[in-house]
Every structure is written in C-alpha cells, then in structure tokens.
N, C-alpha and C positions, 0 to 999 in steps of 0.2 A: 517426460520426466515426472511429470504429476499425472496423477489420473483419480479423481470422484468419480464416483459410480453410485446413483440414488441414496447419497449420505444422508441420515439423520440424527441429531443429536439431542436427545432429554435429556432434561433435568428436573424428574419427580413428572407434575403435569405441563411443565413448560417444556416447550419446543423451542430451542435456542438455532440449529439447522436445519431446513426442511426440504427434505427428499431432494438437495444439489447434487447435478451432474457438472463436473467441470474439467476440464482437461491445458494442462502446458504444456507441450509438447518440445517447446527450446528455450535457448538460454534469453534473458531479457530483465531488465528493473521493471519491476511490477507494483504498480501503488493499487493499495486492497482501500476500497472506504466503504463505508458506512456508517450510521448514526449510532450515537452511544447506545450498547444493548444489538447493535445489528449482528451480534454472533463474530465478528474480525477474532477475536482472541477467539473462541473456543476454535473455529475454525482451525486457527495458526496451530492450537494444541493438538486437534486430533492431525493435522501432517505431519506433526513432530511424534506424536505416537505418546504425547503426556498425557491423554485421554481415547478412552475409546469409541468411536462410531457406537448410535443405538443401532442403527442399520443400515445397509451399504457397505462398499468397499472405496479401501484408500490406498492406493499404491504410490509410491516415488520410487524412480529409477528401476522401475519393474518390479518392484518387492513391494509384498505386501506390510502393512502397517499396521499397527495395535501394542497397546501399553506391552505387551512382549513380546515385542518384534519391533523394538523403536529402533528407526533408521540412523545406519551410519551417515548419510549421505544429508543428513538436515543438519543446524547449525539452527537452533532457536535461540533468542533473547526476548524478553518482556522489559516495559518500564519500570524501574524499580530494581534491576539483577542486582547480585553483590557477588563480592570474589573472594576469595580469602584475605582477612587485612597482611597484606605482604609487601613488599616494595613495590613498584611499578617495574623496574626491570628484573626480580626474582618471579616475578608474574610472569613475563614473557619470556625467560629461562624456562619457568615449569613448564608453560603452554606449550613450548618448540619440544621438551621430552615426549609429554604426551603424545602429540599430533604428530603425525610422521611427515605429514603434506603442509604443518604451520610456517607461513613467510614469514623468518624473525626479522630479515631487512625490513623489510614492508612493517610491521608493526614499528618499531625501532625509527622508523623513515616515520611516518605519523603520530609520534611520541615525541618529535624533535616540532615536528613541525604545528601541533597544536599547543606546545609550550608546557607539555607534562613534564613535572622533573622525577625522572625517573627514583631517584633515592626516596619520595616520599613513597608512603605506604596509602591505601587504599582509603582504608577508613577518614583518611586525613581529606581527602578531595573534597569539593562543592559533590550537589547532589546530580551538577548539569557533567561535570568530568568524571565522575564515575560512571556516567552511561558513557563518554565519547571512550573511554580504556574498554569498556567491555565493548562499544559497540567494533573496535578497533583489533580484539585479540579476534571477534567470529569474524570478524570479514579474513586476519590473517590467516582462519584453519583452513580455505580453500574449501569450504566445502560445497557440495555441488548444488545443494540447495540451501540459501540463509533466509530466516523468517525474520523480522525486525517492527518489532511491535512496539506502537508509539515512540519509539528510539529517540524522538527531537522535543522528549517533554523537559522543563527547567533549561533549554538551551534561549540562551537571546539570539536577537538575528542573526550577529555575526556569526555564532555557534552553529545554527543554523543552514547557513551560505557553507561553513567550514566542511559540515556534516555533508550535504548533496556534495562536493568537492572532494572530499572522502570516498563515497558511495561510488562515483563516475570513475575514480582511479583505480579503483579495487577492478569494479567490474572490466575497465580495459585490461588492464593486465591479468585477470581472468574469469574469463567472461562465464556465466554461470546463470542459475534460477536466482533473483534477488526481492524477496515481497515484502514492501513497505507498507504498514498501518500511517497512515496520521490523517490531521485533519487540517491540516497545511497543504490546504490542495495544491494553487497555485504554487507555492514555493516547489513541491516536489515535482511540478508539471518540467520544471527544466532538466529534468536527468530522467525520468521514467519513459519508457515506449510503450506501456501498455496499463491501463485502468482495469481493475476489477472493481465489482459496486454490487453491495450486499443490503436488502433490507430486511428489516424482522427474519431474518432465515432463508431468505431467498435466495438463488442469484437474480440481480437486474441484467447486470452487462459483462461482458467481458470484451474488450477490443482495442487495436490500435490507436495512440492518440492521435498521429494524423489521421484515421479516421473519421475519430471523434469531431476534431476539429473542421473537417471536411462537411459533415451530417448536421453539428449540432451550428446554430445560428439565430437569428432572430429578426423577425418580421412588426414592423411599425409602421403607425399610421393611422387613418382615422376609424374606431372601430365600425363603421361600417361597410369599411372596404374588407378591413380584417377578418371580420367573422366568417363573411359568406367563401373569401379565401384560403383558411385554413381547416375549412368542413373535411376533404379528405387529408390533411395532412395529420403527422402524429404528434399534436401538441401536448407537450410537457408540462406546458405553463403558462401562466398570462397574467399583465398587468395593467389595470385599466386606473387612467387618471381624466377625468372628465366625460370627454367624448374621443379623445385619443388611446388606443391600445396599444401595447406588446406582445407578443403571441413568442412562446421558446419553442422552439422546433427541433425535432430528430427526427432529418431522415433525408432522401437525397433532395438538395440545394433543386429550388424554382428560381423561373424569372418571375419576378415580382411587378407586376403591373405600373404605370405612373401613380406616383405617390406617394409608396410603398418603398420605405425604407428596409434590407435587408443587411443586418451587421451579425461582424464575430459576438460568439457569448463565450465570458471567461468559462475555464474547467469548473472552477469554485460553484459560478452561479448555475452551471451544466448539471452539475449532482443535486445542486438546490433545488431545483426544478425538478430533475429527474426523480431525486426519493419525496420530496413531499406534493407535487403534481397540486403545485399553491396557484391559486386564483386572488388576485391582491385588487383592489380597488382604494 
C-alpha cells in the first residue's frame, strides 16, 4: 500500500528525512513517533504528495507520488485543519457530494454521539471539536489511506478515550492504512498494531506491538550481576541507583539467572529509551 524507496527530504542545509526505506504493505492502525523535529509531519506530507521527496521514490497504492501527482487514495489532516465556517450538518451534506465513497451515516452516527450539535457552525466550536468534526468527516471519506497528525491535541481525557473509540470503529467497519502522530504513547497503545519510530530522519523501528511487547522488557538487580549480563544483549538503556541497576532491553526474552529480576517496560518508557539510549544514575 505504501512504499519509500531511499526517501530524502531538505530543507536548504537541513535534512529533515534521511535516505528512509520503508514499506506497508496492509491494512492496520499505525502509531508514527518520534521526537519533536523527528521529521513525523514532513514525512505525513511528502505520502500525501503536499511536499516533494529531495530524493527517492514514494508510491501508495502502486502510484507514484509528488506535489503533481497527489494521491486519491490518502486522506491527510494536520493539527490545527479548519473547514469552511458552515453548519456541521451542511458540512457533511457537502462532504457526501464530493466523495462518492463518504459514510454520511457513519459521520452523522458520530456527530450524535460526541454531542456535536449539528446546526452550529464551525468557527463557533472549542479548538478540541473542531479537530474531532474534521478528524470525523476523513475517517467518513473511506479512504484507503488516512494520515492523522497530532489529531488528539486540546482533547482532555475523556476526548481522548472518545477519539481511540472513534479510531477502532471506523477501522472495523473499514478496515484500511490508519497513521497516527501523537505523543500519547500509551493511550494509543490500546487500538494500534503496529509502531513506527522515527529519529532526526531516520527510521529506528517498524513492527508489531505484540512484538514489541514480546522483545522489549527489563532486567534488575544488583549492578553487578547486571553488567556482565547484559554485555551481549542489545541494551537500550539503563538506570542505576546506588549499587542496584536496570538495564531496558530489545531483543529475544533470556532466562534471567537468581536474583535477577525480568519485567514488562511500558511502550511510553520503550521509545524513551529506544530514541535517547539515556543512562540515568
């Protein structure tokens, strides 16, 4: 469905993407992270074809991509969209003309149920329900790929809880390419299957979260059991308080000798570890 091909992307002398290969090949909710400045938006833009690769190719749905040649088949939003100030339901009237494939039940079902009252107009909304209407009109165009960039910013929790609930209904009733930005790891860990994890340009990861969850873990105890223990393993990270260590680990699950404590590490503290490879004492 997606395909990079040695993407790069400047700006002047900065390198915002560097030489990424990456491939999606089905349908899945996908949480994109990385650290503010890790390239997640410019990324999101050049598959949306709002910007162009410096070098590389970018294909979705077997077509190629570039500011003139912007795919039918993507459905981007950023933090911040705005829509013409019009009613809420002259909104999703317009959107069902345009889109041939837009779910007006399905939007309409989600308008009722997040408490929007349709007669008001756009510009009238908080700053946190103007993004749940537009995040609500791209999920109804069906399209086959949605990008959804910081989507869950000005939401409180419960908006939040409402938004992945959202997110998980859309995708069952049709199931699709779905990439989430945020930095709400955890909270998004309950509806995603798959992590992508970007630093300064890079890719780090791409993979399954039961994977993740599988591989990633953590070893305690006294550092001097720890150190000589985790010489060939691929530690991520570590934190020392006295003469007691923690050591974060990626990679396949040991038995851990007596003494030697091995537990789960949240997603959250997973990417912590994984993009800044912090040694804490």
């Amino acid at each position: 469905m997606i395909n990079l091909k040695y993407v790069t992307k400047k700006y002047g002398k900065s390198t915002a993407i560097k030489n990424m290969s990456l491939s999606i090949p089905e349908s899945g909710i996908y949480c994109l992270l990385g650290r503010n400045g890790a390239g997640k938006t410019t990324l999101m833009k050049m598959l949306a074809g709002h910007i162009p690769a410096t070098e590389g190719k970018i294909a979705v749905d077997n077509k190629k991509v570039s500011p003139g040649n912007m795919p039918e088949a993507v459905s981007y939003i950023e933090s911040g969209s705005v829509q013409f100030n019009m009613r809420i339901s002259t909104l999703i009237e317009m959107a069902s003309k345009l889109h041939k494939d837009f779910d007006q039940d399905f939007a309409n079902k989600m308008v009722k149920r997040f408490e929007l009252d349709p007669r008001k107009r756009f510009a009238k909304l908080s700053f946190g329900m103007k993004t749940m209407l537009t995040t609500i009109l791209t999920l109804a165009n069906q399209s086959k790929v949605v990008l959804l960039d910081e989507p869950t910013l000005g939401f409180d929790a419960i908006m939040r809880n409402q938004f992945n609930a959202l997110l998980l209904e859309s995708y069952q009733n049709n199931p699709r390419v779905i990439i989430v930005s945020t930095h709400l790891i955890d909270e998004i860990a309950k509806v995603i299957e798959r992590l992508i994890v970007i630093d300064k340009g890079n890719l780090l990861l791409e993979a399954a979260l039961e994977d993740i969850d599988e591989m990633a873990y953590t070893l305690s105890g006294a550092s001097k059991d720890i150190i000589p223990l985790i010489q060939d393993l691929n530690c991520i990270g570590q934190t020392t308080a006295g003469s007691v260590m923690a050591a974060h680990i990626y990679g396949p699950r040991i038995t851990p000798p007596e003494g030697i404590a091995i537990d789960r590490i949240s997603l959250q503290d997973f990417f912590i570890n994984l993009v800044g490879g912090n040694s804490h004492e």
